[in-house]
C-alpha positions in Angstrom: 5.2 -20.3 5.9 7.8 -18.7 8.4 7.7 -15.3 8.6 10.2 -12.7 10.2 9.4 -9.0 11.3 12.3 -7.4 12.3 11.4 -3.8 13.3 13.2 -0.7 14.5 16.1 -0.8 12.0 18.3 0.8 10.0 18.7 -0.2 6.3 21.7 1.3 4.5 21.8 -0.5 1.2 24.2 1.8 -1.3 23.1 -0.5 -4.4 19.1 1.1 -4.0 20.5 4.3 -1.8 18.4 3.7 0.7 19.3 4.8 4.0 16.4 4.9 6.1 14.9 3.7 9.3 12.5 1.4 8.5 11.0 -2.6 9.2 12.0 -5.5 6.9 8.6 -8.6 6.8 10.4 -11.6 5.1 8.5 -14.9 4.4 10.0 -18.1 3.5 13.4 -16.1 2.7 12.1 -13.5 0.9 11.4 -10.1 1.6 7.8 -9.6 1.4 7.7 -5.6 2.5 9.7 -2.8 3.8 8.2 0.0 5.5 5.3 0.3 8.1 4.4 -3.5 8.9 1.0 -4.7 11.1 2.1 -7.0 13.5 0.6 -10.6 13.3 0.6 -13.3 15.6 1.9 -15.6 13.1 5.2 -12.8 12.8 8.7 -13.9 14.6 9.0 -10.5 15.8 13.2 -9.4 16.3 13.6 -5.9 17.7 16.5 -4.8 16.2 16.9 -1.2 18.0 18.3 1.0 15.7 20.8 -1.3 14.6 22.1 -1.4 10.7 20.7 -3.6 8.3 22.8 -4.3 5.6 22.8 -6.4 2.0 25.0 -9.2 3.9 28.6 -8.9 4.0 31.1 -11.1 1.9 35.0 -11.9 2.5 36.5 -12.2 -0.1 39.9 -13.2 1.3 39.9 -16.2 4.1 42.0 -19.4 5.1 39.7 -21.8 6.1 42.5 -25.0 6.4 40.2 -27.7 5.2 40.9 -29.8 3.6 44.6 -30.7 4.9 45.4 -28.1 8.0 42.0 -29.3 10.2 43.7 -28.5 13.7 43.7 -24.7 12.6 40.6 -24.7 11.1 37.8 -26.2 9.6 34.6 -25.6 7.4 32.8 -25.4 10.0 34.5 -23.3 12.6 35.6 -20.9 10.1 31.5 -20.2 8.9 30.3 -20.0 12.2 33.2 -17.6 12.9 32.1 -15.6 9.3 28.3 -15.8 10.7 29.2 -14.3 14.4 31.6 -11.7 12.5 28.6 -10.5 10.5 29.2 -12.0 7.1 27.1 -13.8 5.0 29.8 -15.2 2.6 33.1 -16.3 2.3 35.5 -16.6 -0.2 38.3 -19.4 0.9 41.9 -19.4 -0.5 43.5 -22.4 -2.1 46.4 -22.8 0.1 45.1 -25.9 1.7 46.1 -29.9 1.2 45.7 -30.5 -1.4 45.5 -27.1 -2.8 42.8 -26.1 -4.3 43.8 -27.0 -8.4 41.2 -29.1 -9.3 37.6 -29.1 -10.4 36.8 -31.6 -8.0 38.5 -30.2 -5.3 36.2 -26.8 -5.8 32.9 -29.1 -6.7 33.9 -31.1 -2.6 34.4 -27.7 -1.1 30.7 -26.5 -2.4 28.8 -29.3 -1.6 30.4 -29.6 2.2 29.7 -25.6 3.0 25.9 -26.6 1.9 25.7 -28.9 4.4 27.1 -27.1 7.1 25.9 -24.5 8.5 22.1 -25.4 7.0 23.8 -23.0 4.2 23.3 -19.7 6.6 26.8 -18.7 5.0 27.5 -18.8 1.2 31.2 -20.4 0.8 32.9 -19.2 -2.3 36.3 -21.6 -3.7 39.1 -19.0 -4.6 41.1 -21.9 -7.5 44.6 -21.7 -7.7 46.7 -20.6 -10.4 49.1 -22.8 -10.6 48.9 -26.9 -10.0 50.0 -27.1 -6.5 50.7 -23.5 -5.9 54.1 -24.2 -7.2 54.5 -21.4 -10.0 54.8 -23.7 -12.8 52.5 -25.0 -14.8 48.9 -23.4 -15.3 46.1 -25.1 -13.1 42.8 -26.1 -15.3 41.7 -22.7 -15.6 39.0 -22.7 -17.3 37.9 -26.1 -15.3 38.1 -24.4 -12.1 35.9 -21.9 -13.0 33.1 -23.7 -14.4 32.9 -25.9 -11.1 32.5 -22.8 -9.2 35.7 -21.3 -8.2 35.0 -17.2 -8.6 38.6 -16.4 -8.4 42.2 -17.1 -9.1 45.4 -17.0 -6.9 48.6 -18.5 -5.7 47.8 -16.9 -2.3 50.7 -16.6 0.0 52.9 -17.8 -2.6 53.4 -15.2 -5.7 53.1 -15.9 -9.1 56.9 -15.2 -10.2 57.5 -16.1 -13.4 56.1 -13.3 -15.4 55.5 -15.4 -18.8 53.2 -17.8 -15.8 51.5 -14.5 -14.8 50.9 -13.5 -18.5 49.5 -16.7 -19.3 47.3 -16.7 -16.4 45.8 -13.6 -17.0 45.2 -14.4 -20.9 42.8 -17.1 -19.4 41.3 -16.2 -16.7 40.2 -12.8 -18.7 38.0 -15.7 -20.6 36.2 -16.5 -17.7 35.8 -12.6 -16.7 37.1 -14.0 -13.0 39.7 -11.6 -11.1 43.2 -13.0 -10.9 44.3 -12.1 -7.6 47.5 -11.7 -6.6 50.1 -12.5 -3.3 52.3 -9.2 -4.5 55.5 -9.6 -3.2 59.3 -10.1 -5.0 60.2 -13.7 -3.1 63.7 -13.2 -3.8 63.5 -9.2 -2.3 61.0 -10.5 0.6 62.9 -14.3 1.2 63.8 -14.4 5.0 62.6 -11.4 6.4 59.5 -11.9 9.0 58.7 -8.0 9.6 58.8 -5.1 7.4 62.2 -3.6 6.9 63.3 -0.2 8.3 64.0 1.2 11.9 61.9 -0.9 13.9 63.6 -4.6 12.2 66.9 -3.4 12.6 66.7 -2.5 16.3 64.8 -5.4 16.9 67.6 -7.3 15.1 64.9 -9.1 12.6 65.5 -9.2 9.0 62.7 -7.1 7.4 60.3 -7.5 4.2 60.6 -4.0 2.1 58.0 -2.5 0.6 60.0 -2.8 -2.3 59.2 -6.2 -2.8 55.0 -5.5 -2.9 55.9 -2.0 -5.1 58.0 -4.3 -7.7 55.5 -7.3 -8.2 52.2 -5.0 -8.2 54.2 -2.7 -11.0 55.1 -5.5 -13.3 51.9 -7.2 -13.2 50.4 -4.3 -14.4 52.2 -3.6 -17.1 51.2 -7.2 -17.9 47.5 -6.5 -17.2 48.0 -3.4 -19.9 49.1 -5.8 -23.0 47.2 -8.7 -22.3 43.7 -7.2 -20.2 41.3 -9.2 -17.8 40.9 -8.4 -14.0 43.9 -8.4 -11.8 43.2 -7.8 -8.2 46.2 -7.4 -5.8 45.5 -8.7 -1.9 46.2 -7.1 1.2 48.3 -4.4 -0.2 50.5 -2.7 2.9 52.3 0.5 1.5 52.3 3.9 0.5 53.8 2.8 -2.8 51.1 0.3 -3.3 48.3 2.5 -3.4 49.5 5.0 -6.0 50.0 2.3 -8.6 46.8 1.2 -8.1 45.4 4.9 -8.2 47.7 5.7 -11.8 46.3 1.9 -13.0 42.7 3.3 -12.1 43.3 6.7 -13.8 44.5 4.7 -16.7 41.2 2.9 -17.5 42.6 -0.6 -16.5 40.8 -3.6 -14.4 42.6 -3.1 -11.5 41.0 -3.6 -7.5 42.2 -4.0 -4.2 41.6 -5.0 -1.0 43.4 -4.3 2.5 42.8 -5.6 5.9 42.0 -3.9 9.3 45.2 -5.0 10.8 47.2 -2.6 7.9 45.0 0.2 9.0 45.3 -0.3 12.8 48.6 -1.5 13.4 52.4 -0.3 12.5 55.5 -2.0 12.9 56.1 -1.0 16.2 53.5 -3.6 17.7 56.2 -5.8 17.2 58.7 -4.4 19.4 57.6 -7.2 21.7 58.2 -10.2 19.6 54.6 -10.7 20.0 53.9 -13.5 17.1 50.3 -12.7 17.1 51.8 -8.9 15.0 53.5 -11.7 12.5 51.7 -11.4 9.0 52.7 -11.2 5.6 52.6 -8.9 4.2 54.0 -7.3 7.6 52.8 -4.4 9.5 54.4 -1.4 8.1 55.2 2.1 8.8 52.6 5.0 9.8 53.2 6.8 6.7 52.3 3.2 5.0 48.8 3.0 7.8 48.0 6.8 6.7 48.0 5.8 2.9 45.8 3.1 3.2 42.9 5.4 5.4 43.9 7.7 2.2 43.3 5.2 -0.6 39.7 4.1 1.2 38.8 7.6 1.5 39.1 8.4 -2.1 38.5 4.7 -3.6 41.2 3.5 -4.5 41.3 0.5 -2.1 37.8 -1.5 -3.1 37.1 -3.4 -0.7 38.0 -4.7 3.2 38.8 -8.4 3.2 40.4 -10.0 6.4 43.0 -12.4 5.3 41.6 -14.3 8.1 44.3 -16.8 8.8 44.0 -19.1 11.7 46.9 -20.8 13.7 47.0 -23.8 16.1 48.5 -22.1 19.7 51.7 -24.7 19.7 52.2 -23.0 15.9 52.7 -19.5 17.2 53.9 -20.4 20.7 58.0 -20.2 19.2 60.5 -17.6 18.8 59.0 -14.8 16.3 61.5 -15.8 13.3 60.3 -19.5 13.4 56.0 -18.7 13.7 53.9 -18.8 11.0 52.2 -15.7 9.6 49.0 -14.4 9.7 46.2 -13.4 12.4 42.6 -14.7 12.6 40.1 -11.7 11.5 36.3 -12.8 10.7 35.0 -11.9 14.5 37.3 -8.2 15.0 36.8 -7.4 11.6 33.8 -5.0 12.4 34.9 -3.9 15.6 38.1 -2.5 13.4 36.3 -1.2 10.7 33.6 1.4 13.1 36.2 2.0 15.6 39.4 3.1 13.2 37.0 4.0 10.3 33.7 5.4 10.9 34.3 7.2 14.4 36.8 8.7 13.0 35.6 10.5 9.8 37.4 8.0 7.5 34.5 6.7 5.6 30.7 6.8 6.3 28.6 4.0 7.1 27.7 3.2 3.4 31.3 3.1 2.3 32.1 0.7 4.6 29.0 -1.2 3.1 29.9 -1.1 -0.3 33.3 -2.2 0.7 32.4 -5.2 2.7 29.3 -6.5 0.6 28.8 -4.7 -2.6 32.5 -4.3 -4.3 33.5 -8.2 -3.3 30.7 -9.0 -5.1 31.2 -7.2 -7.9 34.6 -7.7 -8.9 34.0 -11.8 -8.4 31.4 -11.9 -10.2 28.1 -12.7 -7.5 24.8 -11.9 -7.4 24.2 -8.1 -6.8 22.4 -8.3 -3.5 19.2 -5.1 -3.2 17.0 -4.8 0.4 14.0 -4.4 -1.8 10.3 -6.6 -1.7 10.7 -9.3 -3.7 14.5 -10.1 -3.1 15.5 -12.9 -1.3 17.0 -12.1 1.8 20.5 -11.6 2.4 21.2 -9.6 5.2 23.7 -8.6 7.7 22.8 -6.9 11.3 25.4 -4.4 12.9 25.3 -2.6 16.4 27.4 0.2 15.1 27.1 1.8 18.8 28.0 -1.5 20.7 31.1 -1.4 23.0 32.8 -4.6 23.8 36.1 -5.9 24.5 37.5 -8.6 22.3 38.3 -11.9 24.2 40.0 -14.9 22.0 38.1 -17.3 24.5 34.8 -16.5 22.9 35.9 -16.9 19.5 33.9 -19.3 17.2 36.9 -19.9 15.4 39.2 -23.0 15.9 42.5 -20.5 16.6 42.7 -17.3 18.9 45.8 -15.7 17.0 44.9 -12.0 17.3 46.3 -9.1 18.4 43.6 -7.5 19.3 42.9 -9.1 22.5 41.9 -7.3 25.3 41.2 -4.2 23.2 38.6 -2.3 23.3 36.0 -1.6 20.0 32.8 -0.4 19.1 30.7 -1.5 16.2 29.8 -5.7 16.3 27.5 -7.9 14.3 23.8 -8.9 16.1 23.2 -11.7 13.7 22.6 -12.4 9.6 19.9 -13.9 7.6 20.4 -16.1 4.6 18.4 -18.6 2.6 15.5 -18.3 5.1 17.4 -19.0 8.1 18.1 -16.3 11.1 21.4 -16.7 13.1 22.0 -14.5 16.2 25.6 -14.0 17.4 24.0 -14.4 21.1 21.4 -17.1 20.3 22.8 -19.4 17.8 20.4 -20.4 14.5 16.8 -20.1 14.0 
């Protein structure tokens, strides 16, 4: 029997309310007993020092390349980069080679993140909608689910065709799976590379509206309304946005959403130095656009924080900012973001950020409900909320350093997790 003690920590666990500073005794993976705990010899004793103990976190939104784009990122890179970040799963999207369209392509993607890892991270297939990601034709659905995909999307390519989209959610309501969706108008959105407005033009980039987010999210709901299921729209970016999704709410239909820290942190303006690291889609937008988002977490409209972690080879980015490829690596700032430019500043408490980066991912994809409680298996994330650090792209776990955030400044950073009886430490590797 292996038994852990970790004392002198924190738990915050929204789904049983506790909130309460108190030691955790797991054996063989589960917990065993939560309060004041006799030391024994035969105990790993961790000191945790008043850090957080959370129901471990889960991604729902993350590019892990494999199989097909391996010199960005692999299986393997990207889970030890989700383990150092804090998270204890990871759902991966489907834009890989070949994408992610059939059953045996999900089943292959399961059984490798099992053996990797020694399973410390849960990996979670996100299925395409589409065969190929092309828009067309209807992947196997139904298939996909049953082999484990918890999810449905087109990711980083839109599903257009609006009689594609309505067929799509007709079926995937059957598996009671979240369709989620790339919102954006391609032929609004095709060429731009930043969002559109006063920064684009005096940069002399053609922009991305928000129109072309504001006009997909609004159709697809009024699809959602006639034929039901879950839609769930990804990394929204504008004002506009966020009060569809707050009159969909009102309105009684199965609408989430999910936005990353970059769209909270940065605007448009980062770009002003053709930096391709501030090249994502959808782009960094306007401060009235940032200030919506902090409003729609506040109140709940936004359900969850998801990264859109998307990793890039150096050569890839290294090019004039019209020719780079989008998207930023996000698994190991993620926290940092979150307590500096949420929680130190009023936005949201300490168990909303909890329930936005374990609880709600779970929920709307359907996964276990995780509870700190004796007799629960232990899934568990560790969080220095107080920690100061500076973010350095050299000590990444991940295969890609494209960030923007290097060099800045946080506070808030994962210790370690625990999952299916095994302890990693950020600082100390697996145990």
């Amino acid at each position: 029997m292996t038994s852990y003690l970790f004392k002198n920590g924190r738990i915050v666990d929204p789904v049983s309310g506790r909130d309460a500073a108190e030691d955790i005794l797991i054996t063989d993976g589960i917990i065993e007993a939560i309060g004041p705990v006799p030391e024994k010899k035969s105990h790993r004793i961790i000191d945790l020092a008043g850090a957080i103990v959370a129901p471990g976190l889960c991604d729902m939104h993350v590019h892990l390349r494999e199989p097909g784009f391996e010199h960005k990122e692999t299986i393997d890179t990207g889970t030890l980069a989700a383990a150092a970040g804090g998270f204890t799963a990871v759902c991966c999207m489907p834009n890989t080679n070949p994408a992610i369209d059939d059953a045996s392509v999900v089943r292959s993607i399961v059984a490798k993140s099992r053996s990797l890892r020694e399973g410390v991270v849960d990996l979670h297939p996100i299925a395409a909608v589409t065969k190929g990601r092309e828009g067309k034709d209807l992947a196997p659905i139904l298939e996909l689910a049953e082999a484990g995909a918890v999810g449905f999307s087109d990711d980083g390519a839109p599903v257009g065709d609006a009689l594609v989209m309505r067929r799509a959610l007709e079926y995937a309501a059957l598996t009671g799976l979240p369709l989620i969706q790339h919102a954006e108008d391609p032929s609004l959105a095709k060429g731009g590379v930043m969002n559109e407005g006063f920064v684009s033009t005096r940069l002399g980039l053609p922009g991305i509206p928000s129109l072309a987010e504001e006009i997909m999210v609004d159709r697809d709901i009024r699809l959602l309304r006639y034929t039901g299921g879950k839609y769930h729209v990804a990394h929204v970016s504008t004002a506009g946005t966020v009060e569809l999704i707050r009159a969909a709410k009102k309105e009684g239909l199965a609408v989430t959403c999910e936005v990353t820290p970059h769209h909270w942190t940065l605007t448009d303006d980062a770009v002003a130095g053709y930096d391709t690291n501030t090249k994502m889609n959808p782009p960094l937008r306007s401060a009235a656009d940032v200030d919506a988002m902090k409003a729609g977490l506040r109140d709940g409209t936004i359900d969850v924080i998801a990264t859109d972690h998307a990793p890039h080879s150096f050569d890839e980015k290294e090019v004039e900012f019209q020719y780079a490829p989008f998207g930023i690596v996000g698994l190991e700032t993620a926290l940092g973001l979150v307590f500096s430019g949420l929680v130190d500043t009023g936005i949201l408490t300490i168990s909303q950020v909890i329930e936005k980066l374990s609880v709600n991912p779970r929920k709307i994809l359907s996964l276990p409900t995780l509870e700190i409680a004796p007799g629960k298996e232990a899934n568990l994330s560790f969080i220095d909320a107080k920690r100061e650090w500076t973010v350095d792209v050299s000590a990444f776990r991940s295969k890609s350093r494209n960030t923007p955030f290097h060099g800045r400044r946080l506070r808030g950073r994962a210790i370690g997790i625990f999952n299916h009886g095994r302890l990693f430490l950020a600082d100390g590797g697996m145990s």
